[in-house]
FILUMTOR-789270 format. One record per atom (N, C-alpha, C): residue number from 1; x, y, z. Coordinates in nm, 2 decimals, always signed. Layout:
BEGIN
[node NUM,[X,Y,Z]]
...
END
This chain:
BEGIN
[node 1,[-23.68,-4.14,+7.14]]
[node 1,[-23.73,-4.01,+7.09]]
[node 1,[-23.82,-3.94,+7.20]]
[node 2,[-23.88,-4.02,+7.25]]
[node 2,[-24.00,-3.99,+7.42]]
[node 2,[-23.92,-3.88,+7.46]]
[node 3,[-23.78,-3.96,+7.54]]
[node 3,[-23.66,-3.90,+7.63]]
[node 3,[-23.61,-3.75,+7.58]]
[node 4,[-23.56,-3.75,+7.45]]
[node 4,[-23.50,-3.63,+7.32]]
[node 4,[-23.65,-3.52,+7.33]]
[node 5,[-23.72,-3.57,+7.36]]
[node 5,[-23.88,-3.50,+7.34]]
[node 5,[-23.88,-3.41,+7.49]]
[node 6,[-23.89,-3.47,+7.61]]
[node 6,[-23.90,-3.40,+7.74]]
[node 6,[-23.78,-3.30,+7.77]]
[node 7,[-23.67,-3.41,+7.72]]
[node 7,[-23.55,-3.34,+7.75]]
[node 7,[-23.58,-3.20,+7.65]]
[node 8,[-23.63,-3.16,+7.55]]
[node 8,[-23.61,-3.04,+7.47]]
[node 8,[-23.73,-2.97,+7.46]]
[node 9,[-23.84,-3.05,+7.58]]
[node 9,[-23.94,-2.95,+7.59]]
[node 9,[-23.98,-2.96,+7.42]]
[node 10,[-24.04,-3.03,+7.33]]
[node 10,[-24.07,-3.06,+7.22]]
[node 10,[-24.16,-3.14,+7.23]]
[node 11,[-24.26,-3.18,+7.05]]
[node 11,[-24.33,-3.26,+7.10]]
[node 11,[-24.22,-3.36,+6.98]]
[node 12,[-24.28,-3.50,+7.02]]
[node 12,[-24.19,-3.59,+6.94]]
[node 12,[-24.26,-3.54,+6.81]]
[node 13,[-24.42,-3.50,+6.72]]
[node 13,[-24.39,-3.49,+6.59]]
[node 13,[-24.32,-3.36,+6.55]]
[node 14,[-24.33,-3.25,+6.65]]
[node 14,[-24.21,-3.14,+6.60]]
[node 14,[-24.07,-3.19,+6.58]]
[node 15,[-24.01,-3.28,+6.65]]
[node 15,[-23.90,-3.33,+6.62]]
[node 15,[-23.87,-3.44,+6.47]]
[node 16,[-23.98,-3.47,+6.47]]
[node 16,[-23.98,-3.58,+6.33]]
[node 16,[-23.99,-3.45,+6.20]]
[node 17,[-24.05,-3.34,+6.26]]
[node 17,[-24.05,-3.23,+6.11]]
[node 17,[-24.22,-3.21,+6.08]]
[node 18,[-24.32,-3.31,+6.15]]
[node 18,[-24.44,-3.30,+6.13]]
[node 18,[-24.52,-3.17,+6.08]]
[node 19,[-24.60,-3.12,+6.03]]
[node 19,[-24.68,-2.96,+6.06]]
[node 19,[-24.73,-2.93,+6.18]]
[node 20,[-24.76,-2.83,+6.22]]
[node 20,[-24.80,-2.78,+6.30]]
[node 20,[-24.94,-2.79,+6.31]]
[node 21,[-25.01,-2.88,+6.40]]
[node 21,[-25.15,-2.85,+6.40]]
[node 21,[-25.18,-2.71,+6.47]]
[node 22,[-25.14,-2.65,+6.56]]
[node 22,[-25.19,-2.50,+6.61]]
[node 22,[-25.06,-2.43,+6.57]]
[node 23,[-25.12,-2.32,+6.51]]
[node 23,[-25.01,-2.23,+6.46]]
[node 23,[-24.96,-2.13,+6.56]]
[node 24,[-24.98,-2.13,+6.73]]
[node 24,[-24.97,-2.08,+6.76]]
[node 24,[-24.86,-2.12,+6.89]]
[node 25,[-24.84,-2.25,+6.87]]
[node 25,[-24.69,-2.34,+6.93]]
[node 25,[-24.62,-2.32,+6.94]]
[node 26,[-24.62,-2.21,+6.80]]
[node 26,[-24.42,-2.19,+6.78]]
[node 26,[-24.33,-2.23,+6.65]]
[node 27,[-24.42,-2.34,+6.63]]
[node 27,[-24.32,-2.42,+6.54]]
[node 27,[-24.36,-2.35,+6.41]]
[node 28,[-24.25,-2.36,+6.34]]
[node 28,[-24.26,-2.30,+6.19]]
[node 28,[-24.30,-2.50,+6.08]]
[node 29,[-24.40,-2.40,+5.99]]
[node 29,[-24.45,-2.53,+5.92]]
[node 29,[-24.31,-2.53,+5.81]]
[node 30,[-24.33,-2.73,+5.79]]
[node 30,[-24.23,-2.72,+5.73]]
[node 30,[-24.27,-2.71,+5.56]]
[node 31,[-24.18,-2.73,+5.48]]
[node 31,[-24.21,-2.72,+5.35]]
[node 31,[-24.17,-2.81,+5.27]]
[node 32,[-24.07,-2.89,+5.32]]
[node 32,[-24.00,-2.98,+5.22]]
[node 32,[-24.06,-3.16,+5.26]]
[node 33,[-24.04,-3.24,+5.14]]
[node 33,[-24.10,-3.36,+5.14]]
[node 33,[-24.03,-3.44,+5.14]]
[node 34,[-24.03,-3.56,+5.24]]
[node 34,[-23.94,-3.68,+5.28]]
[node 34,[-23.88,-3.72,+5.14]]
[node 35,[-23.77,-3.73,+5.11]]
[node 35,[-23.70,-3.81,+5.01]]
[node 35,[-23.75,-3.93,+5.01]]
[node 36,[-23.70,-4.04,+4.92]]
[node 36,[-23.76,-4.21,+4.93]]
[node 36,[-23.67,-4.25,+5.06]]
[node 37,[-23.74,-4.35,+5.12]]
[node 37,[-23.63,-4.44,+5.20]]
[node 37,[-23.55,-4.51,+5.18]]
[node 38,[-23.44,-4.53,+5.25]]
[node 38,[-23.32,-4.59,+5.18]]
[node 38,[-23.34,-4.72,+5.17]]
[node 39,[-23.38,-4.81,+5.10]]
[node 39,[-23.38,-4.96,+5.14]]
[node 39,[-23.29,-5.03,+5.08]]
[node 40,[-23.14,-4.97,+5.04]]
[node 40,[-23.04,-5.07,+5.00]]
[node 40,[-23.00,-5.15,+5.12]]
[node 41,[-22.95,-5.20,+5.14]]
[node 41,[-22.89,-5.28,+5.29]]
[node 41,[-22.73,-5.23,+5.27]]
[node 42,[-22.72,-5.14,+5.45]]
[node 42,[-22.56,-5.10,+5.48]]
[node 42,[-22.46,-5.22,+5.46]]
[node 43,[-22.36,-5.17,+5.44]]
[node 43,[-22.30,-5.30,+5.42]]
[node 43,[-22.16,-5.22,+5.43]]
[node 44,[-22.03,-5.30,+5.43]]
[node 44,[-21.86,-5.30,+5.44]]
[node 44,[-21.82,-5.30,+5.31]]
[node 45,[-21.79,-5.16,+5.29]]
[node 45,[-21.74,-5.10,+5.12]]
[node 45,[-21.60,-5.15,+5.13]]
[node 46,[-21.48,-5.26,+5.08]]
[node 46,[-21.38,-5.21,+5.16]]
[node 46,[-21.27,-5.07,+5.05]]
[node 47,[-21.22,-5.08,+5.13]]
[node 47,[-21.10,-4.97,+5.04]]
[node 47,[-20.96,-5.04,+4.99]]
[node 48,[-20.97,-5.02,+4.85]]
[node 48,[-20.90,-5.13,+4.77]]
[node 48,[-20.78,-5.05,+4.73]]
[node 49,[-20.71,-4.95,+4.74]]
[node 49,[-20.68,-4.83,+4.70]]
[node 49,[-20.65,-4.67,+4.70]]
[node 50,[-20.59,-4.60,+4.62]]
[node 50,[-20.55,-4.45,+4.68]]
[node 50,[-20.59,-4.46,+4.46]]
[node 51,[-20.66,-4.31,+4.49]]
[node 51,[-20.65,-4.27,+4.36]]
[node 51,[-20.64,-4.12,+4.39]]
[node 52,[-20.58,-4.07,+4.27]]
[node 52,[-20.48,-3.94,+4.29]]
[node 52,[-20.63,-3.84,+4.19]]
[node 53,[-20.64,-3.71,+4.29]]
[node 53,[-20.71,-3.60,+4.16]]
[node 53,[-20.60,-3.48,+4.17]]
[node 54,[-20.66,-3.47,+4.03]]
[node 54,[-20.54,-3.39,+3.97]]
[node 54,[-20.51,-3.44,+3.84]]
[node 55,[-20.38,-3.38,+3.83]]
[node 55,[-20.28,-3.41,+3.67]]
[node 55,[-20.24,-3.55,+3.73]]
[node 56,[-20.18,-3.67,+3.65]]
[node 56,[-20.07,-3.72,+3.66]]
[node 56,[-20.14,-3.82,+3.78]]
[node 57,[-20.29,-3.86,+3.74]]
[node 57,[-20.34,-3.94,+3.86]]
[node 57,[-20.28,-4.11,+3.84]]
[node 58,[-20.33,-4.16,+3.95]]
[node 58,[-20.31,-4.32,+3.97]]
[node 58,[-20.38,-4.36,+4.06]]
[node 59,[-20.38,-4.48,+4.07]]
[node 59,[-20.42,-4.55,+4.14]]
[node 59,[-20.36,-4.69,+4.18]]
[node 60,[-20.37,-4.68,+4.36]]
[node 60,[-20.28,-4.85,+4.35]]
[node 60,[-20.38,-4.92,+4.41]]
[node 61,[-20.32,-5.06,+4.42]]
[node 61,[-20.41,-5.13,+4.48]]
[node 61,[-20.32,-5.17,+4.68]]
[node 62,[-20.41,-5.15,+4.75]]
[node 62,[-20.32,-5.21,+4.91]]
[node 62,[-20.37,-5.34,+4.90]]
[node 63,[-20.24,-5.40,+4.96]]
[node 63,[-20.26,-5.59,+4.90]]
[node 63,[-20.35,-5.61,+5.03]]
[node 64,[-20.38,-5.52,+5.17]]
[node 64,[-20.41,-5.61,+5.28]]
[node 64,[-20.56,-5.50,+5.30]]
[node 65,[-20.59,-5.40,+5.20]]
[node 65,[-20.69,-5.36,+5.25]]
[node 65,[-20.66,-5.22,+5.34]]
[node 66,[-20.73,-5.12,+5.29]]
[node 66,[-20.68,-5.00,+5.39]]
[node 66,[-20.84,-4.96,+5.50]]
[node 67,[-20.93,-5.08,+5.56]]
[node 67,[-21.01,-5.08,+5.60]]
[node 67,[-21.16,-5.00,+5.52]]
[node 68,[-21.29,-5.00,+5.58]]
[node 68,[-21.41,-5.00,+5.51]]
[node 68,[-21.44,-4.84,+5.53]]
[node 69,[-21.56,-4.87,+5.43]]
[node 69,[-21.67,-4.77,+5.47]]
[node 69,[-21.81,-4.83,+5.47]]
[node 70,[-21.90,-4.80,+5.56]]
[node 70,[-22.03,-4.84,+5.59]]
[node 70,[-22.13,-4.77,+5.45]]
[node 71,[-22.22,-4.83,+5.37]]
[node 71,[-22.21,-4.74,+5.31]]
[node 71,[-22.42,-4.83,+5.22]]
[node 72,[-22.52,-4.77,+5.22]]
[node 72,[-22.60,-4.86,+5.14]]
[node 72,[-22.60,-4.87,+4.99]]
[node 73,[-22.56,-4.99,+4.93]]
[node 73,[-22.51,-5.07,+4.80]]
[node 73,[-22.58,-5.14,+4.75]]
[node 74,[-22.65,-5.14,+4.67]]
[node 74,[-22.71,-5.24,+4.61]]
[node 74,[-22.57,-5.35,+4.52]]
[node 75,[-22.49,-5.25,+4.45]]
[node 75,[-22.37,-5.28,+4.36]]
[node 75,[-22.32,-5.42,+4.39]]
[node 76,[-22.29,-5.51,+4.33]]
[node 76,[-22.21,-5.62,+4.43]]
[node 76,[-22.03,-5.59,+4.42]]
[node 77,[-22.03,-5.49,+4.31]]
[node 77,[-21.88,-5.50,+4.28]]
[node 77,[-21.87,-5.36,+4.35]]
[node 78,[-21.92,-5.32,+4.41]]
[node 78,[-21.87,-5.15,+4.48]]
[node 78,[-21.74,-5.18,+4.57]]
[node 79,[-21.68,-5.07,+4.53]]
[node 79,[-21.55,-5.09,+4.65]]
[node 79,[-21.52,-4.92,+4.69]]
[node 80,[-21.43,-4.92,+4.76]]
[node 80,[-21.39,-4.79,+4.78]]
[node 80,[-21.23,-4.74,+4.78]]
[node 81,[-21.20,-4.63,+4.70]]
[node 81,[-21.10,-4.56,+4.73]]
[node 81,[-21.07,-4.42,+4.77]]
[node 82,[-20.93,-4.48,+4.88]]
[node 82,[-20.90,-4.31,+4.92]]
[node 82,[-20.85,-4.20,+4.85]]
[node 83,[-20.88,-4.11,+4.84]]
[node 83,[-20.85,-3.98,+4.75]]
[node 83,[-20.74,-3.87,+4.79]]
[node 84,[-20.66,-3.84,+4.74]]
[node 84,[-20.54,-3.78,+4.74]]
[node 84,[-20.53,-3.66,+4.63]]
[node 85,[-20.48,-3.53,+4.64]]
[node 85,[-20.49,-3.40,+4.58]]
[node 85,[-20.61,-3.28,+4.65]]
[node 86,[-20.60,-3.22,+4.55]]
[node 86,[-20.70,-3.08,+4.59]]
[node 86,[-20.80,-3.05,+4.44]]
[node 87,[-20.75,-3.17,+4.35]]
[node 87,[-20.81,-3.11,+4.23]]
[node 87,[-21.02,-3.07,+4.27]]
[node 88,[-21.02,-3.14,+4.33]]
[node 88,[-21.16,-3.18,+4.34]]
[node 88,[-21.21,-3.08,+4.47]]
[node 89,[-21.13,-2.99,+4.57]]
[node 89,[-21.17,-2.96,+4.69]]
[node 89,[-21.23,-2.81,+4.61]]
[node 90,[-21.34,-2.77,+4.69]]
[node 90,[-21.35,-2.78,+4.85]]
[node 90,[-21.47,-2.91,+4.83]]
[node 91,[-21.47,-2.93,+4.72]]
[node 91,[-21.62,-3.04,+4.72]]
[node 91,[-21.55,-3.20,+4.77]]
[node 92,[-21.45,-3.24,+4.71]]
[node 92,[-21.36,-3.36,+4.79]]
[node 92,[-21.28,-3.29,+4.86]]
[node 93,[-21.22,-3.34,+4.98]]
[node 93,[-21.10,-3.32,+4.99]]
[node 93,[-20.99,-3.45,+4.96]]
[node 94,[-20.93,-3.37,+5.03]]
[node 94,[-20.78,-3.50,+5.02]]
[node 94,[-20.78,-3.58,+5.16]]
[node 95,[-20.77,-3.68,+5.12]]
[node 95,[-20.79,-3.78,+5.21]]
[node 95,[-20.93,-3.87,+5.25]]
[node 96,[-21.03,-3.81,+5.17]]
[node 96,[-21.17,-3.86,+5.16]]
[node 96,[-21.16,-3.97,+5.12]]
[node 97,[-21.27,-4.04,+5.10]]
[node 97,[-21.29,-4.22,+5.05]]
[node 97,[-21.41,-4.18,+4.95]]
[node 98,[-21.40,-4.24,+4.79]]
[node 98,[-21.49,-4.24,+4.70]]
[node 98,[-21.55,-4.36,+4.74]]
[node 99,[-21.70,-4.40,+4.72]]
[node 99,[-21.75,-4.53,+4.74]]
[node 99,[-21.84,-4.55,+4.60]]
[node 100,[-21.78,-4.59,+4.53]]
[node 100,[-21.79,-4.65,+4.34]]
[node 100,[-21.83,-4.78,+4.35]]
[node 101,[-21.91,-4.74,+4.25]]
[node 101,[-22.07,-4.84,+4.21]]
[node 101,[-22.03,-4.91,+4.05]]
[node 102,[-21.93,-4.97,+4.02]]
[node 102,[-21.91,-4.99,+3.90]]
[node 102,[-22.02,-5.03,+3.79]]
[node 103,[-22.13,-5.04,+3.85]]
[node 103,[-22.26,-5.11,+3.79]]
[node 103,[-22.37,-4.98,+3.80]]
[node 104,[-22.31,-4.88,+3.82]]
[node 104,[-22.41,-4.75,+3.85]]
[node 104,[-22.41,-4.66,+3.70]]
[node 105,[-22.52,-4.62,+3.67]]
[node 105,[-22.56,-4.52,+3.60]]
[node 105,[-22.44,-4.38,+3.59]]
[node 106,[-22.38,-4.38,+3.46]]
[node 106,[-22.35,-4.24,+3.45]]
[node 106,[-22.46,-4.13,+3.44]]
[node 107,[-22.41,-4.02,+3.52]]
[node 107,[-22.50,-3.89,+3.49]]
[node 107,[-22.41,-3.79,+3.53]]
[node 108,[-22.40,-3.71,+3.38]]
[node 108,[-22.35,-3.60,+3.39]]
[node 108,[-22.38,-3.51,+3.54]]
[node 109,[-22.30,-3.46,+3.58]]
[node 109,[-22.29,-3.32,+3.65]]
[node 109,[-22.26,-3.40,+3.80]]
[node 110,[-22.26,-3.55,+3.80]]
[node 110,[-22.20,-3.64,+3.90]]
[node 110,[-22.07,-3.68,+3.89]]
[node 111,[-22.00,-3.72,+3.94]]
[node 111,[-21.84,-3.80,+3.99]]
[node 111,[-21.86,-3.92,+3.97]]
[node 112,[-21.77,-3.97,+3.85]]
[node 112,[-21.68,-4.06,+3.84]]
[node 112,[-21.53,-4.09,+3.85]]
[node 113,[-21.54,-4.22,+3.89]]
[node 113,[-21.38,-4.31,+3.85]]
[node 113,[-21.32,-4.32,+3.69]]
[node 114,[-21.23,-4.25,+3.69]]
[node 114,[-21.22,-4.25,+3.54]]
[node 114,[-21.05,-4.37,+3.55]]
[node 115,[-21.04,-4.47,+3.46]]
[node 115,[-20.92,-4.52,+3.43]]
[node 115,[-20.86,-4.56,+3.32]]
[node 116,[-20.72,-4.52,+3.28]]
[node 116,[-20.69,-4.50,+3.18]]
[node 116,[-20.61,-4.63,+3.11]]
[node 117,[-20.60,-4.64,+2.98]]
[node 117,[-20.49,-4.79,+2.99]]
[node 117,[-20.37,-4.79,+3.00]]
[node 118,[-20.31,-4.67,+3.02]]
[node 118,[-20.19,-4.61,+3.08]]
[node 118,[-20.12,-4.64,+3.22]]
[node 119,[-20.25,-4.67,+3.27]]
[node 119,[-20.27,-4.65,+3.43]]
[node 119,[-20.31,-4.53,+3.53]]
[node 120,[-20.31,-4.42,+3.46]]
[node 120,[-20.36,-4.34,+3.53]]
[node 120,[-20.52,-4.34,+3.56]]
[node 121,[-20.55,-4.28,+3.67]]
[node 121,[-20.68,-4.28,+3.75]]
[node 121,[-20.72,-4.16,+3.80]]
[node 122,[-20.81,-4.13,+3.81]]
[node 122,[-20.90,-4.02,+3.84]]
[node 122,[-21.05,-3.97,+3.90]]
[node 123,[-21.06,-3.90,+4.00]]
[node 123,[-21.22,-3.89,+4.00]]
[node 123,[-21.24,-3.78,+3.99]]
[node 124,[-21.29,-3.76,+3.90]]
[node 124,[-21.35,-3.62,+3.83]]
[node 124,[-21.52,-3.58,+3.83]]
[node 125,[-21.56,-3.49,+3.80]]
[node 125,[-21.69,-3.47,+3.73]]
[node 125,[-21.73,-3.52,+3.59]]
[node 126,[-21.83,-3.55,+3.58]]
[node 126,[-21.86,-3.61,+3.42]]
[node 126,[-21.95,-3.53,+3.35]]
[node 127,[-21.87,-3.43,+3.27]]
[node 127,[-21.96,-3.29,+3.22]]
[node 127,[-22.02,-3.41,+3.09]]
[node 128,[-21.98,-3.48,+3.00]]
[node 128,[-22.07,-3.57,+2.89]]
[node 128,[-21.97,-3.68,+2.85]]
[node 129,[-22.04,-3.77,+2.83]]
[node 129,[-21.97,-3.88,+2.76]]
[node 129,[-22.07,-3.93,+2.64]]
[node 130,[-21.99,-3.97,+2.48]]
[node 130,[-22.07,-4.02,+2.38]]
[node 130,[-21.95,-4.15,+2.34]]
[node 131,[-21.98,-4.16,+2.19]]
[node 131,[-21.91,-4.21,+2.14]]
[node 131,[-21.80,-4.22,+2.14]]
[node 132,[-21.76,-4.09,+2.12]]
[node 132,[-21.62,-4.03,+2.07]]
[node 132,[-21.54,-4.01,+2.21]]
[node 133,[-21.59,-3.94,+2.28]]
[node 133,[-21.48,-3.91,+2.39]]
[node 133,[-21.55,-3.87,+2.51]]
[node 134,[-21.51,-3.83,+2.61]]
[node 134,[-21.59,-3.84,+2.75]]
[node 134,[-21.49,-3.67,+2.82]]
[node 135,[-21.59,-3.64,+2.85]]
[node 135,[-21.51,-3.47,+2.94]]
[node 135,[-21.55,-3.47,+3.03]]
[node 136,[-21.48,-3.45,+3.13]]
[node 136,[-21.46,-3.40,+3.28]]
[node 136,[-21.36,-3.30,+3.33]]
[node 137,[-21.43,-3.25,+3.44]]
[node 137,[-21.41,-3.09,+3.51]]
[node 137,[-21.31,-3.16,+3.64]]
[node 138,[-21.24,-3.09,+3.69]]
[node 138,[-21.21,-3.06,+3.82]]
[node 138,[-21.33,-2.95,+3.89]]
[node 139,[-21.32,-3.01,+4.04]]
[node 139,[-21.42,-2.88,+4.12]]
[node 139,[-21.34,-2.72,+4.07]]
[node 140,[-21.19,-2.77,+4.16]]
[node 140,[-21.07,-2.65,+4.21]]
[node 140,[-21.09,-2.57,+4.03]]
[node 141,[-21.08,-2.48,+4.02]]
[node 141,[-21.04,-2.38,+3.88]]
[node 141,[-20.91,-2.36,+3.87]]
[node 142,[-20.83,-2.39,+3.97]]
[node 142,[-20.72,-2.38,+3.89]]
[node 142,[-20.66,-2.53,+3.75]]
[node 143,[-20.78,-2.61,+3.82]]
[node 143,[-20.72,-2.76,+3.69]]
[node 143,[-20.83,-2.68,+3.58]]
[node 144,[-20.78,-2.77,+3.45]]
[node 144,[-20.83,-2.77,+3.38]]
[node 144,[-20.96,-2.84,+3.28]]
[node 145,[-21.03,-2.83,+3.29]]
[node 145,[-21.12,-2.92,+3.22]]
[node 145,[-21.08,-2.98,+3.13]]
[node 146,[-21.10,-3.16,+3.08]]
[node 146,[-21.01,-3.24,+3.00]]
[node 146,[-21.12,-3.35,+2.96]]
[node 147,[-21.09,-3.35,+2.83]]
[node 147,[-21.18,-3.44,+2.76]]
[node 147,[-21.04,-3.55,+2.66]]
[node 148,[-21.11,-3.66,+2.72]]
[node 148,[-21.01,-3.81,+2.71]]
[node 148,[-21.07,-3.89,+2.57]]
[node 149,[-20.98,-3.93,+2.44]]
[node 149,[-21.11,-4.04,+2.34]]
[node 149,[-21.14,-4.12,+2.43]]
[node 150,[-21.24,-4.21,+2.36]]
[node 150,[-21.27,-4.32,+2.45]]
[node 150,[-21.19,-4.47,+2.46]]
[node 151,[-21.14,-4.46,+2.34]]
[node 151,[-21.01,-4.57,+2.30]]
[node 151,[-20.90,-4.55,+2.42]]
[node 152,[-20.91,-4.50,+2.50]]
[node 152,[-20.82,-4.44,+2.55]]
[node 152,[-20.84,-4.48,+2.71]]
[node 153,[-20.96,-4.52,+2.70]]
[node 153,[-21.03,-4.55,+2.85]]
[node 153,[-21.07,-4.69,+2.87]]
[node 154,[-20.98,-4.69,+2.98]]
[node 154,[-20.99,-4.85,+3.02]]
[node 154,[-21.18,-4.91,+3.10]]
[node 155,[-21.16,-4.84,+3.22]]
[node 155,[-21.32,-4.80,+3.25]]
[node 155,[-21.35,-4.69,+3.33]]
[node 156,[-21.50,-4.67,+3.35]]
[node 156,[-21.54,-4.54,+3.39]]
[node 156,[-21.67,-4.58,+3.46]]
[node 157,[-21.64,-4.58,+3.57]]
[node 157,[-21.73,-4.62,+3.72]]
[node 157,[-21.80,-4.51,+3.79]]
[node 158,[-21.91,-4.51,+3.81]]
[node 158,[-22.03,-4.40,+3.85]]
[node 158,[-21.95,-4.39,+4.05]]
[node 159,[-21.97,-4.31,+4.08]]
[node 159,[-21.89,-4.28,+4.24]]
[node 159,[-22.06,-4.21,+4.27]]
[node 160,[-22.09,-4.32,+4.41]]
[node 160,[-22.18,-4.30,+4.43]]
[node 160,[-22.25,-4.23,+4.59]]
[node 161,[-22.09,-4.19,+4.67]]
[node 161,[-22.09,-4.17,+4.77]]
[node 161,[-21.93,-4.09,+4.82]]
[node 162,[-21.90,-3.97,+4.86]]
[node 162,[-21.78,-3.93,+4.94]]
[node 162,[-21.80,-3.92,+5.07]]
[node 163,[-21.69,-3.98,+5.14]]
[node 163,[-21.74,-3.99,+5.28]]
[node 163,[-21.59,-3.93,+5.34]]
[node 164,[-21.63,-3.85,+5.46]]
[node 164,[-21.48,-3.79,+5.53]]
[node 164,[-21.42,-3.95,+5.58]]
[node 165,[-21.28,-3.87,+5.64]]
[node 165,[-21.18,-4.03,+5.69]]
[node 165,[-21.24,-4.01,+5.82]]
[node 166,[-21.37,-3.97,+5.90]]
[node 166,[-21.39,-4.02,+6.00]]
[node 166,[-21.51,-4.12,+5.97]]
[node 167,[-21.56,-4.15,+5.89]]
[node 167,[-21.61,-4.29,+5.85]]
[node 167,[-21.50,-4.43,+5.81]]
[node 168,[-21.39,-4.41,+5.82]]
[node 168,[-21.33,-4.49,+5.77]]
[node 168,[-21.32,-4.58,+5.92]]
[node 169,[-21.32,-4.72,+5.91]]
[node 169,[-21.32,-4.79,+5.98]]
[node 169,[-21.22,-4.94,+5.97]]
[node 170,[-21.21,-4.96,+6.07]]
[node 170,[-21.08,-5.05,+6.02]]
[node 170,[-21.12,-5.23,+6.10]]
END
C-alpha cells in the first residue's frame, strides 16, 4: 500500500477512504460506512451443472465437474451452477456461474434455484413464497412472471452469489 501511496502521490489513509483531516488536501470526505467483514473462509464452490433461465429450464449434472468458483461459504452443501438463457440478463448473463447456498435464507427480491419434480430448473427472482405456492420474476420483460404450487416443487435453494466465467477456474 506504502508503494500504491508514492506511486499516486496519495496518502495511504486517502487510499483506504479515511476522512480528511485538512479540508484543504483535496480529498473529498467520504460518506459511506464499511459494510461487516467477510469472515466466511474462501473456499472451491465446484460447478455440478448447467441450469437453463427461461421457459422450458433444466438442469444436468457433468459427471467430471465443469471446474470451481472461489467463493466465501459458510454452506457445507453450496455448489455451483452455470447458467444458460437471457431470461435473467442484463442482471445474469448467459454463461455466468450461480453459487447456491442450499442452507441459506430465502428473501424475497433475491435469486433462487428453483426445481421442479418434473425436472425442470431454474434461477429466478423470488417475488414471495407461502404455503400455497411460490412466484418468481424473470429480470428480461419479455418472460413472464410465474407462480409454481408448492406440491410441485421439488426444492428451492437461496443463490448467494453470480459470478462472470472469468472467475471460473479449473
Amino acid at each position: 500500500m506504502q508503494q500504491l501511496s508514492r506511486l499516486l502521490g496519495k496518502s495511504v489513509g486517502f487510499l483506504m477512504g479515511e476522512p480528511a483531516d485538512d479540508p484543504q488536501d483535496g480529498r473529498e470526505r467520504t460518506t459511506f460506512e464499511p459494510g461487516p467483514p467477510i469472515v466466511s473462509p474462501w473456499r472451491h464452490i465446484k460447478i455440478v451443472g448447467t441450469a437453463q433461465m427461461g421457459t422450458q429450464g433444466y438442469w444436468y449434472a457433468i459427471e467430471n465437474g465443469d471446474g470451481y468458483v472461489e467463493f466465501p461459504s459458510r454452506d457445507p452443501g453450496a455448489y455451483a451452477l452455470r447458467l444458460k438463457g437471457n431470461s435473467m440478463a442484463p442482471a445474469i448473463k448467459n454463461g455466468w456461474v450461480a453459487v447456491v447456498e442450499p442452507n441459506g435464507q430465502l428473501i424475497p427480491g433475491e435469486y433462487v434455484m428453483v426445481r421442479l419434480h418434473d425436472g425442470e430448473s431454474m434461477v429466478k427472482e423470488l417475488l414471495y413464497a407461502n404455503d400455497v405456492e411460490v412466484s418468481l420474476a424473470s429480470v428480461n420483460d419479455a418472460y413472464d412472471r410465474r407462480t409454481i404450487p408448492v406440491e410441485q416443487i421439488e426444492h428451492i435453494h437461496y443463490v448467494g452469489a453470480v459470478c462472470p466465467p472469468s472467475k471460473v477456474k479449473m
